[in-house]
C-alpha positions as CSV (number, residue, x, y, z in Angstrom):
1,X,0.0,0.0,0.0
2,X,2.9,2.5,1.1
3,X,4.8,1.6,-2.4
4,X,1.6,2.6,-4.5
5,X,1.1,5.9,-2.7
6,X,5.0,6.4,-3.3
7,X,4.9,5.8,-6.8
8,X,1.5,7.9,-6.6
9,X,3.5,10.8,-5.5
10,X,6.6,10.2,-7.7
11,X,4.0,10.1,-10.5
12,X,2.3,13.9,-9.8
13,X,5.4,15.7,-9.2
14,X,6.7,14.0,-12.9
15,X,4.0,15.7,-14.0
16,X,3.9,18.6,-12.7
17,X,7.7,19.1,-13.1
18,X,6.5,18.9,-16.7
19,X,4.3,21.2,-17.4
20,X,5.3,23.9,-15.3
21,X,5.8,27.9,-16.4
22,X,8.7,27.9,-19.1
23,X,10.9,30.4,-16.7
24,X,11.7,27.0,-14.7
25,X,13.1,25.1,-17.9
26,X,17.1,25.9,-18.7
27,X,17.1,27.2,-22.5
28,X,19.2,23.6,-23.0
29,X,16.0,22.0,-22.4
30,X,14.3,23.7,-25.2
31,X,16.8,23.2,-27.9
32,X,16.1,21.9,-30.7
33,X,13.5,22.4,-34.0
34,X,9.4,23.4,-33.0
35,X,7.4,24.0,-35.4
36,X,3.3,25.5,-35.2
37,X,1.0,28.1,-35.1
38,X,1.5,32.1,-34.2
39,X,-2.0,33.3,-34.4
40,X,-3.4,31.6,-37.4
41,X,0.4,31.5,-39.9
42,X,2.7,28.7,-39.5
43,X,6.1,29.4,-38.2
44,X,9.0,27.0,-37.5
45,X,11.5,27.6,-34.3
46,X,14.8,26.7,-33.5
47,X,16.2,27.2,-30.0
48,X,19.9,27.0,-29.0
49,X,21.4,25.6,-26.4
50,X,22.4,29.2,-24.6
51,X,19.1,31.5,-25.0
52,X,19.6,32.6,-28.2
53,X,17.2,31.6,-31.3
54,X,15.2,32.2,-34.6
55,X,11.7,31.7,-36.4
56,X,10.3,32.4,-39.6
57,X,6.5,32.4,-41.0
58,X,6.4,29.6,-43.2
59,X,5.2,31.6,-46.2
60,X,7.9,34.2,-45.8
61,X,10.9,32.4,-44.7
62,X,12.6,35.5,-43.3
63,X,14.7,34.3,-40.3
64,X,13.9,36.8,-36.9
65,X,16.0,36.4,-33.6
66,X,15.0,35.6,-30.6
67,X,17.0,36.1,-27.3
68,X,15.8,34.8,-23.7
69,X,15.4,38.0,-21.3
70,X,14.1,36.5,-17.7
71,X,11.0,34.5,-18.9
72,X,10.7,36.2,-21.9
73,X,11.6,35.4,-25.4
74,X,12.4,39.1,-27.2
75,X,12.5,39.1,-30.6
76,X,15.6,41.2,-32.6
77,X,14.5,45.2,-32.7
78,X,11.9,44.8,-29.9
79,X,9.4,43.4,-32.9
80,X,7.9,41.2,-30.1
81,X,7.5,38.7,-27.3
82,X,7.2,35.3,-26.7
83,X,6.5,34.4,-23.2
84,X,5.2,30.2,-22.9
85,X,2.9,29.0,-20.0
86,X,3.6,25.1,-20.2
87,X,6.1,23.1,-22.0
88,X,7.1,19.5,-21.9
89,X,9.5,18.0,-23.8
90,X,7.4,17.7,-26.8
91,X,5.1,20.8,-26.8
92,X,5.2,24.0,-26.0
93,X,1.9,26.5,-25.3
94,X,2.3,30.8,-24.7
95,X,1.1,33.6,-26.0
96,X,2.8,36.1,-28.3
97,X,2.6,40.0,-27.4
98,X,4.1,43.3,-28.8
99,X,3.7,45.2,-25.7
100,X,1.9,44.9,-22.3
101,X,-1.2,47.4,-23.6
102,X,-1.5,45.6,-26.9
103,X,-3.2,42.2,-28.2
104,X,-1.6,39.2,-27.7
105,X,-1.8,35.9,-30.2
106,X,-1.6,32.1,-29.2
107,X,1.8,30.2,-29.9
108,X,1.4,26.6,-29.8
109,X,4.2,24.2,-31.4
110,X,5.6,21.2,-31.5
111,X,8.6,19.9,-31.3
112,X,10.2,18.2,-34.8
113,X,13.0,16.0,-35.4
114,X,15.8,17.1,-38.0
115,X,17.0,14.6,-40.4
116,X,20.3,15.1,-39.5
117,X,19.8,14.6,-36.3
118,X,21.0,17.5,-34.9
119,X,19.6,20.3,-32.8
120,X,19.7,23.8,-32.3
121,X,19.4,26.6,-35.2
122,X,22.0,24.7,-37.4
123,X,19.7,22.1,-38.4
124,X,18.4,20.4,-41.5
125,X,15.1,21.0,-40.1
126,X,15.1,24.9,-39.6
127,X,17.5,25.6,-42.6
128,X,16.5,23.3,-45.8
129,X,13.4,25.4,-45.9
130,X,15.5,28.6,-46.6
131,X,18.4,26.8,-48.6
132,X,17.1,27.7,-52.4
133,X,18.5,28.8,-55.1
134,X,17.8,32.9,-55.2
135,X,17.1,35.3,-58.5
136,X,19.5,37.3,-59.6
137,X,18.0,40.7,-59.7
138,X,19.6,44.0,-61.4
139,X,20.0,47.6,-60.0
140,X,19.8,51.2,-61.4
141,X,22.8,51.7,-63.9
142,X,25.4,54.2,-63.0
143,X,28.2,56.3,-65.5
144,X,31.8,55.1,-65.0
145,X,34.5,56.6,-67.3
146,X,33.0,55.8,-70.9
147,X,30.6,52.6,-69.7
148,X,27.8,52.3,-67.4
149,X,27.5,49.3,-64.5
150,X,25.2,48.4,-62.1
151,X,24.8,46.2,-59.2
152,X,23.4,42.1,-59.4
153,X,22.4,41.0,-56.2
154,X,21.9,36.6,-55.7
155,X,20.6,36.3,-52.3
156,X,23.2,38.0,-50.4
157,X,25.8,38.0,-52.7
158,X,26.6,41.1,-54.8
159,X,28.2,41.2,-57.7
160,X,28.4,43.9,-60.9
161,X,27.9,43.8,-64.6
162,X,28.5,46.3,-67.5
163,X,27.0,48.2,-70.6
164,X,29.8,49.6,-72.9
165,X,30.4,49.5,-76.7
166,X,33.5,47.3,-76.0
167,X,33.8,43.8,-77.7
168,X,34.6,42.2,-74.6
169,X,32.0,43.2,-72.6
170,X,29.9,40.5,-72.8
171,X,32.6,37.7,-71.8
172,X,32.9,40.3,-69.1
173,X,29.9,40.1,-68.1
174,X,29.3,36.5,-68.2
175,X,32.5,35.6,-66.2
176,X,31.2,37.7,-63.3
177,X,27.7,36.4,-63.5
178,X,29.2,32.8,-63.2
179,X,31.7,33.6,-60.3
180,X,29.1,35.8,-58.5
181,X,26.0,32.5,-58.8
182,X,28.5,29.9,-58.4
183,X,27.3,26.7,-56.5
184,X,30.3,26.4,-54.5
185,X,29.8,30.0,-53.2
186,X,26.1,29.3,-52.7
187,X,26.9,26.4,-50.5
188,X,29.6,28.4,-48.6
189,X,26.4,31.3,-48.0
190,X,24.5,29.0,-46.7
191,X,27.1,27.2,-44.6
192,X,27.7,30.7,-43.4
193,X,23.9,31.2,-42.4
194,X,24.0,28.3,-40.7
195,X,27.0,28.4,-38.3
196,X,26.3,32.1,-37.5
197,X,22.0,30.8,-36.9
198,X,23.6,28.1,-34.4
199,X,25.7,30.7,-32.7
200,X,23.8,33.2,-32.1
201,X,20.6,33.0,-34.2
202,X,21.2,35.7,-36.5
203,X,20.4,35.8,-39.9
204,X,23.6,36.9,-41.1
205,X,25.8,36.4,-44.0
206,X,29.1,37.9,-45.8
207,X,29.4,41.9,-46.6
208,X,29.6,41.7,-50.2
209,X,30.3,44.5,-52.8
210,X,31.7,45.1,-56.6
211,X,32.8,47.9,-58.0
212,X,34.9,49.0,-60.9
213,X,38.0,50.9,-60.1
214,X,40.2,51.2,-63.6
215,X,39.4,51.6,-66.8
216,X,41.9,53.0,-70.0
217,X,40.4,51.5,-74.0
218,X,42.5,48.5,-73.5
219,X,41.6,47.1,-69.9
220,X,38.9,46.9,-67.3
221,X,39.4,46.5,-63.7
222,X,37.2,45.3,-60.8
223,X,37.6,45.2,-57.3
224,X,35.0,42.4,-55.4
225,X,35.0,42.8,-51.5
226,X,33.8,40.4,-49.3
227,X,33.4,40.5,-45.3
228,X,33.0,37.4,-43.6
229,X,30.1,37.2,-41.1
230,X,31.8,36.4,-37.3
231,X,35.3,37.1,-37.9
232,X,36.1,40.7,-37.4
233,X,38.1,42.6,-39.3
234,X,40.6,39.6,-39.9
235,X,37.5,38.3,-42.1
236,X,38.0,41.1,-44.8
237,X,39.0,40.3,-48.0
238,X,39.2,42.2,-51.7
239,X,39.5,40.4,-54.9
240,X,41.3,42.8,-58.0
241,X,40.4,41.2,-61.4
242,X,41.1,43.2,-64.6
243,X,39.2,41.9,-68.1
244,X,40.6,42.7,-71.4
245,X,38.3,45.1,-73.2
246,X,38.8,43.2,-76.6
247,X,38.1,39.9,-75.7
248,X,36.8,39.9,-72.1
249,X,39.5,37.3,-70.8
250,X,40.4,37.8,-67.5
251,X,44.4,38.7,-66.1
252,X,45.9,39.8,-63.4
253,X,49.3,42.8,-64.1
254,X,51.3,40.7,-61.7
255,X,51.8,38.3,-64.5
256,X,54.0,41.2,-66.3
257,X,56.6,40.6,-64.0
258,X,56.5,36.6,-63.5
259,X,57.9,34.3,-66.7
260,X,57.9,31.3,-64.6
261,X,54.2,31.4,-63.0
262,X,51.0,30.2,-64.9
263,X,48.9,33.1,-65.6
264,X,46.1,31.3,-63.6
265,X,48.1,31.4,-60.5
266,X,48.1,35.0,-60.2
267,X,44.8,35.0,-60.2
268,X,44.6,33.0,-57.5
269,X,46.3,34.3,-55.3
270,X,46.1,38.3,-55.5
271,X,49.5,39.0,-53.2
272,X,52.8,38.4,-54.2
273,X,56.1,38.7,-52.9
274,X,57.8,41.4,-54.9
275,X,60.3,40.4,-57.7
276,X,63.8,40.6,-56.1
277,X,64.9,42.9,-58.4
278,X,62.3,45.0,-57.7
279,X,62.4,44.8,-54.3
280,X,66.3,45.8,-54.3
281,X,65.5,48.6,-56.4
282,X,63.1,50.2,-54.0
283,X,64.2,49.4,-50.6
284,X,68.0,50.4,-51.4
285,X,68.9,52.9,-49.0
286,X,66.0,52.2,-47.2
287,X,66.2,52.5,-43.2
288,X,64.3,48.9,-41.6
289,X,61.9,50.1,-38.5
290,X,62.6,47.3,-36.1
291,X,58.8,47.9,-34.8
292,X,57.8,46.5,-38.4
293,X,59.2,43.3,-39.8
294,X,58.6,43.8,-43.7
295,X,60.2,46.8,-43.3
296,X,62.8,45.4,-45.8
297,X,60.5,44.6,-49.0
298,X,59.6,40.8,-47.3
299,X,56.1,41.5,-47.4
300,X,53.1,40.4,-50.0
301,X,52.2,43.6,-52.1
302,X,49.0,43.5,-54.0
303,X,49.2,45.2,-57.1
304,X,46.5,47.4,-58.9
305,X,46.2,49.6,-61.8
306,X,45.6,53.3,-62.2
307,X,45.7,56.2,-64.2
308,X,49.1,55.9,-66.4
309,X,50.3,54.3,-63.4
310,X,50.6,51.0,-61.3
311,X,50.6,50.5,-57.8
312,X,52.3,48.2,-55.2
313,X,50.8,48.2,-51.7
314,X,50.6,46.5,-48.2
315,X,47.0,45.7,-47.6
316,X,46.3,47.7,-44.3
317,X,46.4,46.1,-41.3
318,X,46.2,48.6,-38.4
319,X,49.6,49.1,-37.4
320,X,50.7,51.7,-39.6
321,X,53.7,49.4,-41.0
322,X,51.9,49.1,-44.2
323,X,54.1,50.1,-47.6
324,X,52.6,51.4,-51.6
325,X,54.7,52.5,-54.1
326,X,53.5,54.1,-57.4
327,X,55.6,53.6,-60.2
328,X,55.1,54.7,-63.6
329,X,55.2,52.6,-66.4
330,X,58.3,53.8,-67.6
331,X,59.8,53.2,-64.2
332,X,58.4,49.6,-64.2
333,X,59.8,48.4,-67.2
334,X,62.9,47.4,-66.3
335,X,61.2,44.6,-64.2
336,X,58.6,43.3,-66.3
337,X,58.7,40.7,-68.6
338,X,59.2,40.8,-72.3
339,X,55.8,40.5,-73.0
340,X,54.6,42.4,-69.5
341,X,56.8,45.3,-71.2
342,X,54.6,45.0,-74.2
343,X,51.2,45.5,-72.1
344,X,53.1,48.1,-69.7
345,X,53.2,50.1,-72.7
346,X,49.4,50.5,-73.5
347,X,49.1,51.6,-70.0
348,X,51.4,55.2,-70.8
C-alpha cells in the first residue's frame, strides 16, 4: 500500500515538473527544431542551447532572432515577445505579445525532429526550408568613365555587370555572372547562415560589394569585397580582377613581371612577394623600422592599376607598418617581362 502511494506521488510531481511555467526550464532543455501556429500563420523555431534563437512564417521564410530576457523570449528590434505558459518536452503553449497594452496571439508548437539529427538553429530541419536557389536581380545603372554598370544581387551575394560598346563586354559580363551564382559560393552562403544561426541565431551572412575601379580602351578592372560574417576585421577580404576590353578574358598585371608562374596562379592568389629585383631597387637605401618586420620589401604587395600608373601596396592592417609604391610605367619596365613590357606600354 505504502509503495503505490509512493509511486502515486513520484508520478504527480513527474507531471507537474512537466508542465510547469517555461521560466523553470534551462534554455538547453528547449533546444532543438518546433514547429506550429502564431495566431493563425505557421512558423518553425529553433532554440539554441544558450538562450539565443530564430523563427520564420512559413510563407515568408525570413529568419527573426529571438533572445531569452528572464522569462521572456524578445524578438531582434523589440518586434515582439514570446512568453510560454507550459512546455514539456514535446510541446510547448504561450502567447505572443508586442507590448503589455497591446493584443496578444496564441503560440502553440511542436517539437520536430531534424533529419540530421542535430539540434539547435543549425539544423536540416530549420535551414532546408531557406536553402534555395535565389534570383538574380539588377540595380539602377550608374556612369563610369565611358561605360555604365550596375549592381546584381543573388541572395546575399553582390556582384556587378556592365554596358559599354567594348567587344569584350559580354565575356565580361558573363564571367562575373558565373563567379558571383557559383554553387560552391552558394553552398559556402548557406554554410555561413548556418554556423552564425547556431551561434547566435542571427540571420547573417558575408558583406559583399563590386565595384569598378580602372578603366583605360584596353583594360577593365574590378575590385569584389567580401566580409565574412563572425570574424572581425581579420574576415575582410578584396578580390582585383582586370578583363581585357577586346576579348573579355580575364588577367591579373602581376603576371607582367612573372615568366615562370602560370597566368592562372596569379589570379589565384592576389599577393605576391615582390620580384627581387624589384624589391632591391626600392628598398636600397632604405632605413628597416625594427617595430615592423617587412620593413625590408619581405612582405606580400597587391598590385593594382591606375591612371598611367601601377601600384604596389601592403593591404592595411592597423599598425601603420603598411608600404605602396606608385611607379610609372616607364619606371616599371625594367622589371617586367618581355611580353609584360609590351602591355606596360598600352598603360602610358
Amino acid at each position: 500500500m505504502q509503495t503505490r502511494m509512493l509511486f502515486s506521488v513520484l508520478s504527480s510531481s513527474l507531471l507537474l515538473a512537466s508542465t510547469l511555467p517555461l521560466h523553470s526550464f534551462a534554455a538547453n532543455e528547449l533546444t532543438g527544431i518546433w514547429q506550429g501556429q502564431l495566431g493563425k500563420s505557421k512558423v518553425r523555431v529553433c532554440f539554441n542551447q544558450y538562450g539565443t534563437g530564430s523563427y520564420y512564417y512559413q510563407r515568408y521564410l525570413t529568419p527573426i532572432r529571438l533572445e531569452q530576457q528572464d522569462e521572456l523570449w524578445k524578438e531582434e528590434g523589440n518586434t515582439g515577445n514570446w512568453q510560454f505558459d507550459t512546455a514539456t518536452p514535446q510541446k510547448l503553449s504561450g502567447h505572443w505579445f508586442k507590448d503589455s497594452a497591446g493584443k496578444s496571439l496564441p503560440v502553440q508548437l511542436e517539437r520536430e525532429t531534424s533529419p540530421d539529427d542535430l539540434e539547435g538553429c543549425g539544423a536540416d530541419a530549420y535551414n532546408l526550408p531557406l536553402e534555395t536557389r535565389p534570383k538574380l536581380s539588377r540595380g539602377k545603372w550608374q556612369p563610369y568613365e565611358n561605360i555604365e554598370y550596375r549592381p546584381l544581387t543573388f541572395g546575399t551575394e553582390v556582384g556587378i555587370e556592365f554596358k559599354g560598346p567594348q567587344t569584350g563586354i559580354l565575356a565580361i559580363n558573363q564571367w562575373l555572372e558565373h563567379k558571383l551564382t557559383d554553387e560552391a559560393q552558394l553552398a559556402q552562403t548557406f554554410d555561413t547562415r548556418r554556423r552564425m544561426l547556431a551561434q547566435m541565431g542571427s540571420f547573417v551572412t558575408d558583406e559583399t560589394f563590386a565595384e569598378p575601379i580602372f578603366i583605360n580602351q584596353h583594360w577593365l578592372s574590378v575590385r569584389l569585397y567580401r566580409w565574412a560574417a563572425g570574424y572581425g576585421a581579420n574576415g575582410i577580404s578584396q578580390e582585383f580582377v582586370s578583363f581585357s576590353l577586346s576579348d573579355g578574358k580575364p588577367f591579373h598585371p602581376w603576371q607582367w613581371f612573372f615568366a615562370d608562374t602560370k597566368p592562372q596562379s596569379m589570379l589565384d592568389g592576389m599577393s605576391h612577394p615582390l620580384p627581387q629585383a624589384l624589391r632591391e631597387k626600392l628598398f636600397a637605401g632604405k632605413e628597416l623600422d625594427p617595430e615592423c618586420p617587412s620593413s625590408d620589401g619581405s612582405g606580400y604587395y597587391q598590385l593594382t592599376l591606375e591612371a598611367k600608373t601601377i601600384k604596389f601596396w601592403e593591404t592595411p592592417r592597423g599598425d601603420g607598418c603598411e608600404q605602396e609604391f606608385v611607379l610609372s610605367p616607364q619606371e616599371a619596365m625594367p622589371f617586367a617581362t618581355q611580353w609584360g613590357q609590351t602591355q606596360l606600354k598600352l598603360l602610358e
